[in-house]
N, C-alpha and C positions, 0 to 999 in steps of 0.2 A: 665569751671572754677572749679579750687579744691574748697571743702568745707572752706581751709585755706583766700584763696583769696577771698572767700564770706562774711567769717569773719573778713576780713580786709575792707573790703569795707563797711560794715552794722558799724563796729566801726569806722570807718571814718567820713560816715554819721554822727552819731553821734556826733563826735568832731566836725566836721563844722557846726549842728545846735547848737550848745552849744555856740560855737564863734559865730555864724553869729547872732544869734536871742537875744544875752545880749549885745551887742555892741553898745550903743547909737550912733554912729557915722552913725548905717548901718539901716535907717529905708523903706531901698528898700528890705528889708529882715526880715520878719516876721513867719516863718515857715509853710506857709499856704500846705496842700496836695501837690498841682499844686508844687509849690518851692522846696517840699521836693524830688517829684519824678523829678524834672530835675536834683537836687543835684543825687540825687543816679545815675540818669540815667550818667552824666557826670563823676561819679567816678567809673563805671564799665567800660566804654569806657576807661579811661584812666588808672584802674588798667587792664585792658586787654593789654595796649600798653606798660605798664612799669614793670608789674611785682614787686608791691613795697614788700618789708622786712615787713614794718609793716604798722598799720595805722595811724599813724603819719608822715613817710615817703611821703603816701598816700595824705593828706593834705596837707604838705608841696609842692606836684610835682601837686598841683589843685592850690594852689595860685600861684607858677611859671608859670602854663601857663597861667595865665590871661585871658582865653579865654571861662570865662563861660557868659550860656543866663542871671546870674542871677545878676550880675555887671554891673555897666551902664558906665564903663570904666576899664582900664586893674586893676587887683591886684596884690599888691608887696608883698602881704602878712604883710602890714604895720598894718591893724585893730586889729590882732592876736599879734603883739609885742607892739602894746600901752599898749592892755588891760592889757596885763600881768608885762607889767611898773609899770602903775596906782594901779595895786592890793598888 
């Protein structure tokens, strides 16, 4: 992986603890260690497969696939466009 794609990934991370950990709707999501390194672990896998522009991109192509250990059913990416309703 480039240095770029690493810094897309670590700023990913980021944006998805930021969403996932203020979200009252998501209290299966607290940021503990364990949660952060599946998060990261799932966005290098899949910035490995996608190759994304940015980290946002990034995020947006992790709630389309729905298919993380840390959801306890698929994501539309619906929590990310409440909060940002609400605010």
């Amino acid at each position: 992986m480039t240095p770029e794609l690493a810094a897309c990934v670590l700023e990913g991370l980021l944006l998805l603890h930021e969403e996932l950990s203020v979200e009252p709707q998501t209290p299966w999501y607290v940021g503990t260690p364990d949660q952060t390194q599946v998060l990261h672990d799932e966005l290098w896998i899949l910035a490995g497969e996608l190759t994304p522009r940015s980290s946002q991109a990034l995020v947006e192509a992790w709630y389309r696939a729905g298919r993380s250990s840390l959801l306890p059913v698929a994501c539309t990416g619906a929590l990310v466009s409440d909060r940002h309703v609400a605010a």
